[in-house]
C-alpha atoms as a printed R data frame, in Angstrom:
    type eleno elety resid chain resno       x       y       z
1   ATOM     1    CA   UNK     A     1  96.622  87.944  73.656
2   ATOM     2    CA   UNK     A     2  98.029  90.514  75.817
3   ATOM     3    CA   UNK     A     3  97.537  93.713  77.936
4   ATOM     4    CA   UNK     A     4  98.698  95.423  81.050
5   ATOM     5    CA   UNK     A     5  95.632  95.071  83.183
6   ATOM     6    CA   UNK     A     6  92.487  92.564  82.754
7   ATOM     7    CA   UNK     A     7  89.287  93.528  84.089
8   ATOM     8    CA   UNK     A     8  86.419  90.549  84.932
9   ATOM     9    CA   UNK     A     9  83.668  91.950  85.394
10  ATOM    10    CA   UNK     A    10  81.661  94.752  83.156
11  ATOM    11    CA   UNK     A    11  79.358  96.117  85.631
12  ATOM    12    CA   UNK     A    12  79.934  99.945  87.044
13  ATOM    13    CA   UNK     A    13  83.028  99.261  88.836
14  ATOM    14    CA   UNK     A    14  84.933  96.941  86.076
15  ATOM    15    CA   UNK     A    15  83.625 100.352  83.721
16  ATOM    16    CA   UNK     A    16  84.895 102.653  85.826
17  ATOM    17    CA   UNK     A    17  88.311 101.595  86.267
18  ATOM    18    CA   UNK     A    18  88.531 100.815  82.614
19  ATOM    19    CA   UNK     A    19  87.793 104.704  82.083
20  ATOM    20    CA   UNK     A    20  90.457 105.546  84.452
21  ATOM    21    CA   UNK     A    21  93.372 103.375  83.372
22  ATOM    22    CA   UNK     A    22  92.303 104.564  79.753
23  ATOM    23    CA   UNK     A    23  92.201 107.878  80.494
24  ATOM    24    CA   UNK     A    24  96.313 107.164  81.814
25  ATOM    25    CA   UNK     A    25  97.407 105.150  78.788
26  ATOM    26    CA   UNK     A    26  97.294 102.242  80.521
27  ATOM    27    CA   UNK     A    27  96.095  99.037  78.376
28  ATOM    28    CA   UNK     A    28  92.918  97.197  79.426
29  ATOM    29    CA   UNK     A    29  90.580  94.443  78.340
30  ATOM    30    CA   UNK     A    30  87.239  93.833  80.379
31  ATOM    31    CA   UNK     A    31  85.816  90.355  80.750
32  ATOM    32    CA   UNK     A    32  81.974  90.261  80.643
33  ATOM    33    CA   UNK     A    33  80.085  87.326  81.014
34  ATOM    34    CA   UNK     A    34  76.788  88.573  80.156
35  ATOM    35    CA   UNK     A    35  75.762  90.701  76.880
36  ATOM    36    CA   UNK     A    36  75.885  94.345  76.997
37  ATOM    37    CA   UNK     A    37  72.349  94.212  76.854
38  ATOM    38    CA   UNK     A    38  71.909  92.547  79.858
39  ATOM    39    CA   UNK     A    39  73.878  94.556  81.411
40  ATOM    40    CA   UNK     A    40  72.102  97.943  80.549
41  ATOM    41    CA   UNK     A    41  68.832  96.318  81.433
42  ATOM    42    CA   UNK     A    42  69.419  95.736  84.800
43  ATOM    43    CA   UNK     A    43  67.870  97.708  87.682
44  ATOM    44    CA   UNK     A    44  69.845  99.098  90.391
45  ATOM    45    CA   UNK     A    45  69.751 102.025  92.704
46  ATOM    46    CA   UNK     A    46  70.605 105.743  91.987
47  ATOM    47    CA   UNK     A    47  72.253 108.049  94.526
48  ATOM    48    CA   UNK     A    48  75.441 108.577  93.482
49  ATOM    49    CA   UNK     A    49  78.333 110.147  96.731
50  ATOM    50    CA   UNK     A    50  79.882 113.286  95.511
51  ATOM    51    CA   UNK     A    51  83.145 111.338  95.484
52  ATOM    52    CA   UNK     A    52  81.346 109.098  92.774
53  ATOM    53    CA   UNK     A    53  79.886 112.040  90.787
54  ATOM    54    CA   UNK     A    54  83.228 113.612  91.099
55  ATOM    55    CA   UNK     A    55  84.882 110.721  89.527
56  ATOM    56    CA   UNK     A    56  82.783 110.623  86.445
57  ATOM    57    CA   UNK     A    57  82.789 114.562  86.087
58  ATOM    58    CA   UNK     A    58  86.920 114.188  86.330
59  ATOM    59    CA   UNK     A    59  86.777 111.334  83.510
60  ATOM    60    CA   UNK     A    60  84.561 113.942  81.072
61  ATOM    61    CA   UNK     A    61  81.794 111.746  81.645
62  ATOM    62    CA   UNK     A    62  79.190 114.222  83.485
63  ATOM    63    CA   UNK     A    63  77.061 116.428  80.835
64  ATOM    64    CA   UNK     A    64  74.587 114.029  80.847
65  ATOM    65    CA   UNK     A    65  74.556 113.136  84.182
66  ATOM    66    CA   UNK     A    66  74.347 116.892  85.065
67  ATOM    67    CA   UNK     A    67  71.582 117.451  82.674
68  ATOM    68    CA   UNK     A    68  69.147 114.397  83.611
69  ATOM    69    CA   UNK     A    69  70.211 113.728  87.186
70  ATOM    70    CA   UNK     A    70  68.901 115.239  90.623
71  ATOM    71    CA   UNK     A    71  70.886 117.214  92.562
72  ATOM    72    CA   UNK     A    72  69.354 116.583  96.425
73  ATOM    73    CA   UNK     A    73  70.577 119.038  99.064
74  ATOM    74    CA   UNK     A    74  68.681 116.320 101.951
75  ATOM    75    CA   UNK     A    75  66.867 113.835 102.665
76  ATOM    76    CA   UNK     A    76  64.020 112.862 105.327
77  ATOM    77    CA   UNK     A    77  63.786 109.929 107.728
78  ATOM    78    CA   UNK     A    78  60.679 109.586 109.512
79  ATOM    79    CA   UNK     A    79  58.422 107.807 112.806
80  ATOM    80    CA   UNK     A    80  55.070 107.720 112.008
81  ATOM    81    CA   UNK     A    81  54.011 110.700 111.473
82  ATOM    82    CA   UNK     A    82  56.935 112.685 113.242
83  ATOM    83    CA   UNK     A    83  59.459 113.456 110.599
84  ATOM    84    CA   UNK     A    84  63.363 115.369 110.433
85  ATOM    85    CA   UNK     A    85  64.732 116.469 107.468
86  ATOM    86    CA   UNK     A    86  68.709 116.206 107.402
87  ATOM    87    CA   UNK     A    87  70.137 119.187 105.507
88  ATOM    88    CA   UNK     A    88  73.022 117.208 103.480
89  ATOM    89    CA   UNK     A    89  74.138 120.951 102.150
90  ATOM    90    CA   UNK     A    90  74.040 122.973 105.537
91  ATOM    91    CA   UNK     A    91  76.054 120.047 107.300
92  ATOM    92    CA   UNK     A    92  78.486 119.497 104.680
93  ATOM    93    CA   UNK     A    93  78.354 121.789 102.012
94  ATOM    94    CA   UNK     A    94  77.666 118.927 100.110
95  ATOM    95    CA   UNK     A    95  75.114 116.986  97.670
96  ATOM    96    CA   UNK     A    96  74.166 113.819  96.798
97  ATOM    97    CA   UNK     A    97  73.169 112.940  93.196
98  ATOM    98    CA   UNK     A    98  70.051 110.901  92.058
99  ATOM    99    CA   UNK     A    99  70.798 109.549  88.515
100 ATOM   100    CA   UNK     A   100  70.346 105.418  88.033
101 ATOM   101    CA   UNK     A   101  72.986 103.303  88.015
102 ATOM   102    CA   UNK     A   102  72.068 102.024  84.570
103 ATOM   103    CA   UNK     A   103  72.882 105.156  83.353
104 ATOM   104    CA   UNK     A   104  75.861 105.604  84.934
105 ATOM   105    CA   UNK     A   105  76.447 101.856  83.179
106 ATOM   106    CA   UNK     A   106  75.405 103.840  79.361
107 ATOM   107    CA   UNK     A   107  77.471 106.843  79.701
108 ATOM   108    CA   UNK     A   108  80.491 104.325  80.928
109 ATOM   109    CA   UNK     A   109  79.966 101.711  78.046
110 ATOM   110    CA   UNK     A   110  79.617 104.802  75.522
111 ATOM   111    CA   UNK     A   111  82.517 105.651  76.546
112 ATOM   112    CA   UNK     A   112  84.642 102.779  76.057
113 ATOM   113    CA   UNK     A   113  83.416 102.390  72.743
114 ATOM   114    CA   UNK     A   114  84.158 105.772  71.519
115 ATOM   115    CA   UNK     A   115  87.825 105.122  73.481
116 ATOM   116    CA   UNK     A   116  87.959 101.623  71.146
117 ATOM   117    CA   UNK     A   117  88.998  99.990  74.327
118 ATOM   118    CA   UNK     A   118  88.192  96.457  73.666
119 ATOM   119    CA   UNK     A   119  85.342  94.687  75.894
120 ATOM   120    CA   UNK     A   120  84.478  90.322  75.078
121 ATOM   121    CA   UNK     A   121  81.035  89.715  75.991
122 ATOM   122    CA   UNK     A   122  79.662  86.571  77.037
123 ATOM   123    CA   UNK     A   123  82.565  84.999  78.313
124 ATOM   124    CA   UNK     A   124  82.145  81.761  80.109
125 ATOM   125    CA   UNK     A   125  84.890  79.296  82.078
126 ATOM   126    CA   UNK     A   126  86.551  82.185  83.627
127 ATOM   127    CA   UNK     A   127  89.627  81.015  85.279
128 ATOM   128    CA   UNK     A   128  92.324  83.485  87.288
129 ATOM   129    CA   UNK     A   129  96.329  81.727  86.977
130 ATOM   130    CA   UNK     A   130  99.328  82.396  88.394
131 ATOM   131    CA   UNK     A   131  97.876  85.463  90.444
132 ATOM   132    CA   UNK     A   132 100.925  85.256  93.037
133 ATOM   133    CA   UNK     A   133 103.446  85.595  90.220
134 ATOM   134    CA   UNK     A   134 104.923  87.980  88.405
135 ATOM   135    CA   UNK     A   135 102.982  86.295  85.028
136 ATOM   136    CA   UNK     A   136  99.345  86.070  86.267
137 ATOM   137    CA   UNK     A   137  96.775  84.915  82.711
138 ATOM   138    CA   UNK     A   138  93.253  84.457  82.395
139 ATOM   139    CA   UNK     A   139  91.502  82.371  80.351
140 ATOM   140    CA   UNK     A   140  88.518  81.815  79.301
141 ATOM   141    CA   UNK     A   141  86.088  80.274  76.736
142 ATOM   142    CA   UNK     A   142  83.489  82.109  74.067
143 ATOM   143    CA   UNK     A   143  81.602  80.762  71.461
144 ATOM   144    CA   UNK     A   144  83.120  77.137  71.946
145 ATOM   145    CA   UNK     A   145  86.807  78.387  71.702
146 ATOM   146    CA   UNK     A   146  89.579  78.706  74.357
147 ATOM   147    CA   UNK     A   147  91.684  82.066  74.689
148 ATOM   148    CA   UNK     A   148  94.649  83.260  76.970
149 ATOM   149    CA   UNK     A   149  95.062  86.758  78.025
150 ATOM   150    CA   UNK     A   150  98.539  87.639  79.290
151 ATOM   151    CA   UNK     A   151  98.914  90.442  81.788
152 ATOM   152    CA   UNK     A   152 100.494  91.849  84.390
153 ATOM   153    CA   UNK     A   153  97.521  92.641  86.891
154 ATOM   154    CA   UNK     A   154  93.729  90.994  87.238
155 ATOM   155    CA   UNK     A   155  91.011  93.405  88.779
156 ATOM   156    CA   UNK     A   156  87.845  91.212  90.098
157 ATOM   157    CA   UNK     A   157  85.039  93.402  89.314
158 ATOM   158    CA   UNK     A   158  82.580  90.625  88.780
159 ATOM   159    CA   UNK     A   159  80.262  90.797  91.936
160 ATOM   160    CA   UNK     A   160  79.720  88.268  95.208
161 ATOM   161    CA   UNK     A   161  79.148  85.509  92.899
162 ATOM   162    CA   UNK     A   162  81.716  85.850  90.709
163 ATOM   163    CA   UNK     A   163  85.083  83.726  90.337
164 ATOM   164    CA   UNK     A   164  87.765  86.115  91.079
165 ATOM   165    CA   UNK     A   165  87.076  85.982  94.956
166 ATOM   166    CA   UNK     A   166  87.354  82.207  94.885
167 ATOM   167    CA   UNK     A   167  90.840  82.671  92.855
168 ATOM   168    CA   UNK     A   168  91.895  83.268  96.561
169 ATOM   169    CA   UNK     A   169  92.586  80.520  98.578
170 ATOM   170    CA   UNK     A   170  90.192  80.176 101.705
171 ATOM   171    CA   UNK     A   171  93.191  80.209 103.983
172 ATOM   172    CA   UNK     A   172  93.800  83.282 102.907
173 ATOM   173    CA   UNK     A   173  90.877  85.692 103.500
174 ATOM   174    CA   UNK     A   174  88.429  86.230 106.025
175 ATOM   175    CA   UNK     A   175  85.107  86.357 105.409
176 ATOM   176    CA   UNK     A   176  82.421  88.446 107.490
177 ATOM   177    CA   UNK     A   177  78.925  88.328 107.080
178 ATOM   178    CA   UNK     A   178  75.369  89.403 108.588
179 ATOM   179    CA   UNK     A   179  72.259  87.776 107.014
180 ATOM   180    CA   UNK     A   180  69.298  89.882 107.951
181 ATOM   181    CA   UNK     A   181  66.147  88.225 108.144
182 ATOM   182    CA   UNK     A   182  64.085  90.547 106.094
183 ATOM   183    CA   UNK     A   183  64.258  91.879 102.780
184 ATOM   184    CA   UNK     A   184  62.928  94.638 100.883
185 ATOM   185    CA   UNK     A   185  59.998  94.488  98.011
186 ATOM   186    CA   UNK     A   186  61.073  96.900  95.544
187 ATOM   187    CA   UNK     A   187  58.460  98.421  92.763
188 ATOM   188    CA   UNK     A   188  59.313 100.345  89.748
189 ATOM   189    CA   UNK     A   189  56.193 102.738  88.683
190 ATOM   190    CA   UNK     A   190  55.483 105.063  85.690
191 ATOM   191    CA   UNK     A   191  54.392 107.264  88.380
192 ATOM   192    CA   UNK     A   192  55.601 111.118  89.456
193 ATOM   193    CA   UNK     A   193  57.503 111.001  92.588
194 ATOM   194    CA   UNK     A   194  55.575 111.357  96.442
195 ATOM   195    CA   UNK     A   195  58.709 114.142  97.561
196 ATOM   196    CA   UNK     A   196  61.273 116.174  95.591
197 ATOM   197    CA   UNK     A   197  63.915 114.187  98.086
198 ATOM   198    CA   UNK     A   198  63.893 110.380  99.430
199 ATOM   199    CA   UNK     A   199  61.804 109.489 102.495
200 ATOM   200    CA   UNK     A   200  62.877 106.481 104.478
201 ATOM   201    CA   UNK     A   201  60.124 105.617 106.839
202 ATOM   202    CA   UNK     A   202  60.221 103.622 110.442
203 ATOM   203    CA   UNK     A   203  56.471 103.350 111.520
204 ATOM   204    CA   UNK     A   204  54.520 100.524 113.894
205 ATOM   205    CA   UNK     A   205  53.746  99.126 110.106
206 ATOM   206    CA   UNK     A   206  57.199  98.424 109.221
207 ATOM   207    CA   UNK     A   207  59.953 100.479 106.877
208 ATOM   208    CA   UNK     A   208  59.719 101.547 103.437
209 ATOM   209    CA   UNK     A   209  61.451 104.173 101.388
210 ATOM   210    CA   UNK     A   210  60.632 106.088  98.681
211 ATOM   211    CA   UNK     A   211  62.893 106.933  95.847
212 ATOM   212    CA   UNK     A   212  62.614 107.977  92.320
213 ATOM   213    CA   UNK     A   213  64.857 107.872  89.310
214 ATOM   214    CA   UNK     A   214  63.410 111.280  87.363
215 ATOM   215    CA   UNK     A   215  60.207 112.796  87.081
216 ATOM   216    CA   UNK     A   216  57.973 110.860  85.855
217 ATOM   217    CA   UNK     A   217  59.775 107.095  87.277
218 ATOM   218    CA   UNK     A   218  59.065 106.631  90.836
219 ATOM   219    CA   UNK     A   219  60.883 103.965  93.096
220 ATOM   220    CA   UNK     A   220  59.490 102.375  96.308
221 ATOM   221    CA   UNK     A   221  60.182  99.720  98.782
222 ATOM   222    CA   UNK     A   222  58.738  98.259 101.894
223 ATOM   223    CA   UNK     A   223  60.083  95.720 104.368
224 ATOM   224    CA   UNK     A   224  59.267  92.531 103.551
225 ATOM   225    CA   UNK     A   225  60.598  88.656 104.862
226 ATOM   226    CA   UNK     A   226  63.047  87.346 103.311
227 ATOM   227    CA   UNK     A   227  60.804  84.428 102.027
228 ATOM   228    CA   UNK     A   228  58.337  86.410 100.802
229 ATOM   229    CA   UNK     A   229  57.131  85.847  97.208
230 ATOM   230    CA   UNK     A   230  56.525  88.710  94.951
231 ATOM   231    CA   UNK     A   231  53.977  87.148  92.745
232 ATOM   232    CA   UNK     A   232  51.928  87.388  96.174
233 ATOM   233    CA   UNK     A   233  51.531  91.624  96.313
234 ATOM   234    CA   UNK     A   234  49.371  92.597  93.839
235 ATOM   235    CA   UNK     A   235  49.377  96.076  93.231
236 ATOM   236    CA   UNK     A   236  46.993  97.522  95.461
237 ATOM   237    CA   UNK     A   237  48.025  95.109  98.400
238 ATOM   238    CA   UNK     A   238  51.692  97.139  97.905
239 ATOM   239    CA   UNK     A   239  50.277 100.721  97.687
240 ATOM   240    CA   UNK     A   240  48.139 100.101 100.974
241 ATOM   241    CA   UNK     A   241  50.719  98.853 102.904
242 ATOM   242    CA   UNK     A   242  53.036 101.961 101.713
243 ATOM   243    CA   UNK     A   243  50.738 104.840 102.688
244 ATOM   244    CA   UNK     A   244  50.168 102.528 106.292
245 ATOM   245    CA   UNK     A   245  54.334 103.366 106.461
246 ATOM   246    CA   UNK     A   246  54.741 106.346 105.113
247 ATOM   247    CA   UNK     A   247  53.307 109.970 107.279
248 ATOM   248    CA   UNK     A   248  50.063 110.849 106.780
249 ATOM   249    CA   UNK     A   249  51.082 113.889 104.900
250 ATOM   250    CA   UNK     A   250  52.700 111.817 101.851
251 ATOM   251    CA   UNK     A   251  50.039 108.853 101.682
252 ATOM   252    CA   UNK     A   252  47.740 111.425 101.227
253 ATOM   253    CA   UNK     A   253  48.827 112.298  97.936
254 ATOM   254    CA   UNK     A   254  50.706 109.589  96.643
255 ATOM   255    CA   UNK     A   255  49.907 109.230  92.775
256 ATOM   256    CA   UNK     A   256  49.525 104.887  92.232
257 ATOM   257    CA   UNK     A   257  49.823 103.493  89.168
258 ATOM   258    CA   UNK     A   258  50.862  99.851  87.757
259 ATOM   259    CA   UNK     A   259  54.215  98.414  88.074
260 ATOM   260    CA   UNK     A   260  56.603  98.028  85.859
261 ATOM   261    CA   UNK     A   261  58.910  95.929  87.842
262 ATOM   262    CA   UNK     A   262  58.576  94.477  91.032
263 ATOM   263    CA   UNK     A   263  61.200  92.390  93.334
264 ATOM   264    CA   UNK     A   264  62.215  91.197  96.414
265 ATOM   265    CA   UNK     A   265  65.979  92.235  97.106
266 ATOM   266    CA   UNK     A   266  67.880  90.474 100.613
267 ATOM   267    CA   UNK     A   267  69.369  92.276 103.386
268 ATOM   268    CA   UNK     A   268  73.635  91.201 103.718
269 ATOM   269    CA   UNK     A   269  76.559  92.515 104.994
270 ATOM   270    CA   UNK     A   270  79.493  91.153 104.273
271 ATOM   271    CA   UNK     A   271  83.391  91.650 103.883
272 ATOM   272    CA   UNK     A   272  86.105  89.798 102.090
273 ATOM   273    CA   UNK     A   273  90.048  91.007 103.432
274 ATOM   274    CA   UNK     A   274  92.241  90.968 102.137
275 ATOM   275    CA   UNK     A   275  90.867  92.643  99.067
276 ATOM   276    CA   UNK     A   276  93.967  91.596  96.748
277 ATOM   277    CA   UNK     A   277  95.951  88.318  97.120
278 ATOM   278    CA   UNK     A   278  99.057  88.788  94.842
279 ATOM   279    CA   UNK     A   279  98.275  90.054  91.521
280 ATOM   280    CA   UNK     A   280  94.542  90.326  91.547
281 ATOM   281    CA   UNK     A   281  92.555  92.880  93.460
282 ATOM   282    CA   UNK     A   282  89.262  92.726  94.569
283 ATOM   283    CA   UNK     A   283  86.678  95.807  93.524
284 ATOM   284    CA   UNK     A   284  83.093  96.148  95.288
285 ATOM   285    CA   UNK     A   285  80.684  93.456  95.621
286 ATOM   286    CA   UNK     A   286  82.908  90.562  94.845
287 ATOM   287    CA   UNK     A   287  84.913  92.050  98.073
288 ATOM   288    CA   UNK     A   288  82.096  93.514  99.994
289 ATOM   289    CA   UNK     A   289  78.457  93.837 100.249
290 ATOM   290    CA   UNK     A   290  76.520  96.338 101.934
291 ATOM   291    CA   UNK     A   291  72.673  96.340 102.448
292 ATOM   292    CA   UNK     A   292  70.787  99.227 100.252
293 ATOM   293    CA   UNK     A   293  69.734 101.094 103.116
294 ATOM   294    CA   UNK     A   294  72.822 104.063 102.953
295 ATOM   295    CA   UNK     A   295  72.933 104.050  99.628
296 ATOM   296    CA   UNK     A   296  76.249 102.655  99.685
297 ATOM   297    CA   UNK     A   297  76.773  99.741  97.051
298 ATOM   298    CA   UNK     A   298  77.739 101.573  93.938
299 ATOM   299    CA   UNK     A   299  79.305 104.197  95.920
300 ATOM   300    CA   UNK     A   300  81.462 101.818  97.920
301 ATOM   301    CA   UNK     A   301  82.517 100.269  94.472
302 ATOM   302    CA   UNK     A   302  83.757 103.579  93.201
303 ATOM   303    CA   UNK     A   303  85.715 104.130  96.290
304 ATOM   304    CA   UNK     A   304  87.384 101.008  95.314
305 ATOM   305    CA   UNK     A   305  88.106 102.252  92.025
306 ATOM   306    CA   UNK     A   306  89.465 105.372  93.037
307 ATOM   307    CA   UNK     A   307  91.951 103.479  95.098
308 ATOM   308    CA   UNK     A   308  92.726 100.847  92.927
309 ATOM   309    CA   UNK     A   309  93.127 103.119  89.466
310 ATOM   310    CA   UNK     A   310  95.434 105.503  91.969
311 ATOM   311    CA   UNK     A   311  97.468 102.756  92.946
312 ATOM   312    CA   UNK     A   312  97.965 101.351  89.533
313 ATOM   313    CA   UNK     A   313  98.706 104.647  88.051
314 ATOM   314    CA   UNK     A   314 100.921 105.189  90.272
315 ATOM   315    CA   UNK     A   315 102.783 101.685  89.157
316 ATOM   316    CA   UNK     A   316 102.960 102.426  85.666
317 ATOM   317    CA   UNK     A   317 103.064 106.406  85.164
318 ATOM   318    CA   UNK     A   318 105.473 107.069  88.209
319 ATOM   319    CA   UNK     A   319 107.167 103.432  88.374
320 ATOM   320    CA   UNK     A   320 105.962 103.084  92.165
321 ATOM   321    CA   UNK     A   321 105.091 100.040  93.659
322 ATOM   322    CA   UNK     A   322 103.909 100.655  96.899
323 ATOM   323    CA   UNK     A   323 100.312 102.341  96.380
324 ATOM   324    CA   UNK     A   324  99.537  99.031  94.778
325 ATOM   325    CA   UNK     A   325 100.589  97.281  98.034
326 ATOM   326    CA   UNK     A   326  98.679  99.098  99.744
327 ATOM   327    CA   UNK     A   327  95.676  98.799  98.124
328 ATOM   328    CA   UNK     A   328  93.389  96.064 100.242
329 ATOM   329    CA   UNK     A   329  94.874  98.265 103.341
330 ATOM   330    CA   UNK     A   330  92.894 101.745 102.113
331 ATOM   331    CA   UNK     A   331  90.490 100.599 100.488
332 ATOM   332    CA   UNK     A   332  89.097  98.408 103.900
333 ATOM   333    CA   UNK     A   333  89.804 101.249 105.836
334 ATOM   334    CA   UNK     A   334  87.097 103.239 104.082
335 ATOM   335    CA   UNK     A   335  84.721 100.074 103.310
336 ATOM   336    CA   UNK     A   336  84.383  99.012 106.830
337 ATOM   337    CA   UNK     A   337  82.887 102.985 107.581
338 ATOM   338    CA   UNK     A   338  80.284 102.496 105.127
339 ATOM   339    CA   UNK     A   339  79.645  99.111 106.260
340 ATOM   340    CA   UNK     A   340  78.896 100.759 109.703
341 ATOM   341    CA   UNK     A   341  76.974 103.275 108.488
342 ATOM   342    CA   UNK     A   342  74.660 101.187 106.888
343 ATOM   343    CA   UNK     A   343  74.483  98.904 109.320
344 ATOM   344    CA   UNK     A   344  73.141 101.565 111.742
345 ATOM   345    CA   UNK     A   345  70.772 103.080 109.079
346 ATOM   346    CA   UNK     A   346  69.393  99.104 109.238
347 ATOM   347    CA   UNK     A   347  69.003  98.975 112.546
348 ATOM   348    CA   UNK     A   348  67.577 102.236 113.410
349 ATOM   349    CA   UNK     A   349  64.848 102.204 110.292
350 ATOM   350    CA   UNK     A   350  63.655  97.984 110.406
351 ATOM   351    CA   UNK     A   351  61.622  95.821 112.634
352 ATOM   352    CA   UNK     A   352  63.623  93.075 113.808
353 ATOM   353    CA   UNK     A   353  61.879  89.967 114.391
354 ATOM   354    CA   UNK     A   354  61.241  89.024 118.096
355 ATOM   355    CA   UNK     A   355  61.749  92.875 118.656
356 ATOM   356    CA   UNK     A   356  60.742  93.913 121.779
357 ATOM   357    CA   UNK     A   357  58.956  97.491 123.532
358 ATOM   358    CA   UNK     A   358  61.901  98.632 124.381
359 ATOM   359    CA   UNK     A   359  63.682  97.707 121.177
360 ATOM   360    CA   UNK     A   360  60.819 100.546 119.689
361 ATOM   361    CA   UNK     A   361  61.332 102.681 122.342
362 ATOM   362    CA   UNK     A   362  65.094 102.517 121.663
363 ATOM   363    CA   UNK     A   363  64.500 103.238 117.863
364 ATOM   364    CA   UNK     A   364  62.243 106.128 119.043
365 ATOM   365    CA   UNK     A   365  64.601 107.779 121.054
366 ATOM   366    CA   UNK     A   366  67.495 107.469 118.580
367 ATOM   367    CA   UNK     A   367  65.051 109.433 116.231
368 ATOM   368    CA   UNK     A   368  63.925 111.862 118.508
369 ATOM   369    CA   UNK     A   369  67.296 112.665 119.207
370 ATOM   370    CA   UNK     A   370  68.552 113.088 116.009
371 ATOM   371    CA   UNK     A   371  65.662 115.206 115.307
372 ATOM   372    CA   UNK     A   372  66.820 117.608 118.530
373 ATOM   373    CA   UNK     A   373  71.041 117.340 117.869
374 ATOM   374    CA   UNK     A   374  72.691 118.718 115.090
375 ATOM   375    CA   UNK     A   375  75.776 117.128 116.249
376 ATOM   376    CA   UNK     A   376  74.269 114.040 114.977
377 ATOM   377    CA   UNK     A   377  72.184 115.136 111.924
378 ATOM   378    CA   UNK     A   378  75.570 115.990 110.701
379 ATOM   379    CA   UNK     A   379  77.217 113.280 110.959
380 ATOM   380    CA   UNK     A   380  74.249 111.240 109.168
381 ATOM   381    CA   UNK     A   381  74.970 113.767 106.362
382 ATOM   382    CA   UNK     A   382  78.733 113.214 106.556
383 ATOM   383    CA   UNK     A   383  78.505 109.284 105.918
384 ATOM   384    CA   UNK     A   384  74.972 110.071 103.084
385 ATOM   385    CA   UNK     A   385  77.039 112.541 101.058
386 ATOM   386    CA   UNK     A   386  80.336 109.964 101.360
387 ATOM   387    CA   UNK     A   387  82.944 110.123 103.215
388 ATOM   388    CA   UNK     A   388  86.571 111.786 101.701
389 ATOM   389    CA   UNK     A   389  88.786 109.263  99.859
């Protein structure tokens, strides 16, 4: 077998740059280790950047998302009670988009199919070759047999614990990475939404956010350890300790309900560079990592993409080689920025253990100030809405 450019991985980003080199003529096979059921099933957050929505809307892929998603104009981050909405559209003349990322996932795998690009499921034995040549392969096993897939580039879209980051050699990339030492407890309720926008919440309680993925599907998440089980919050034990978090105003009217999924997700940052060694290039988490709280993840993946598809476009449609050279180079530029952003968002919204008075104090004042200076509110809505490409 044979093709210009294999894909491992069949998450978002592995779909995404499938749609673009499509889209460009550019052959393509995606490696999937997982059914596509799996894949569709799995929960994941759902503000999109406007460079991501963008993307999709440029690749014909938007009605849907346009007819089922939530355009948010801001957002609010609160103390307590005390409480600053950040105007994403006065600031930046810019949105944000809530629409899940397994929907994003659908409208991608629908439309691959209807392309007749070809995707192998449940691939197992994954194994990158010859990546510093000018003949890189993959092969790879499914249902007992052994295949080969000739090509000229390999895209590692197959997440931190996938194989194509180990394809590179330790001695050749750095890795940097902060473990915090909390987590969040995420629920999933049949439940209408506390706000029209997302609340993230610092209080003497602890953090928690509230989210939603439409109307009637509410998402919510408190700061948790790391350790913690979830089989140990039963339902009411979560909603209590919400409206403690939350101000007054929205634990008053909170509608509760049962879950329908609950989970403990960990807190990491964490960098690969380079993000390409040779022939294969590295695309969001199996490069980078970012914890939830800027909304960043998926987003940071599709910057990746952008780059990546660019650069390779650029190879085959206009015979240049240098935006693929360049590819680790722009693409870290931009990841490290959202890495910082959401780093600070982390700090400035979580109890820390051994955190002190002052530590509070310090998180109180950062707050207040933001809630005073519109020099800073913007640029809070400046790294939210995503940062240009």
């Amino acid at each position: 077998m044979r093709t210009q450019v294999v894909i491992v991985g069949g998450g978002p980003s592995g779909l995404l740059l499938g749609q673009h080199l499509t889209k460009a003529g550019i052959d393509n096979v995606i490696l999937e280790r997982q059914n596509k059921e799996y894949v569709l099933g799995r929960i994941r957050a759902g503000v999109l950047e406007i460079g991501t929505v963008n993307q999709l809307r440029d690749l014909g892929l938007g009605a849907r998302m346009a007819a089922e998603g939530y355009v948010h104009n801001g957002t609010v981050i609160s103390y307590n009670d005390e409480q600053i909405r950040v105007d994403f559209a006065k600031h930046t003349e810019s949105t944000v988009m809530v629409y899940g990322q397994t929907e994003v996932t659908k409208d991608l795998y629908d439309a691959r199919d209807a392309d007749g690009t070809q995707t192998i499921y449940e691939v197992d034995d994954v194994e990158i070759c010859d990546a510093k040549t000018n003949a890189p392969f993959v092969i790879f096993s499914q249902g007992g047999r052994s295949y080969r897939i000739a090509c000229d580039f390999i895209a590692g879209c197959d997440g931190f614990h996938g194989v194509s980051r180990q394809a590179i050699p330790i001695k050749a990339r750095t890795e940097f990475e902060k473990v915090y030492p909390f987590g969040w407890l995420g629920i999933l309720s049949e439940t209408p939404p506390v706000h029209h926008e997302l609340i993230y919440a610092n209080s003497d309680a602890g953090f928690a956010l509230c989210s939603m993925r439409n109307a009637g599907l509410s998402r919510y998440y408190v700061q948790c350890d790391a350790s913690d089980d979830p089989a140990r919050w039963s339902d009411q034990a979560f909603w209590d300790e919400l409206r403690r978090r939350i101000p007054e105003e929205f634990a008053d009217i909170i509608e509760t309900g049962p879950f329908i999924e609950k989970s403990i997700a960990p807190l990491r940052s964490f960098v690969c560079e380079p993000m390409q060694w040779g022939r294969l290039f590295l695309c969001g988490d199996a490069a980078h990592i970012v914890p939830p709280t800027g909304a960043k993840g998926l987003n940071t993946a599709a910057s990746d993409v952008y780059y990546l598809a660019g650069a390779l476009i650029q190879h085959y449609v206009h015979a240049d080689p240098q935006a693929v050279a360049e590819y680790s180079e722009r693409a870290l530029a931009r990841v490290w920025k959202a890495e910082r952003f959401s780093w600070w968002m982390t700090k400035l919204l979580h109890h820390f253990p051994n955190q002190t008075d002052f530590d509070s104090r310090m998180q109180q004042a950062e707050i207040a100030f933001l809630r005073t200076n519109d020099a800073a509110q913007a640029v809070l809505a400046q790294n939210y809405v995503g940062l240009p490409y």
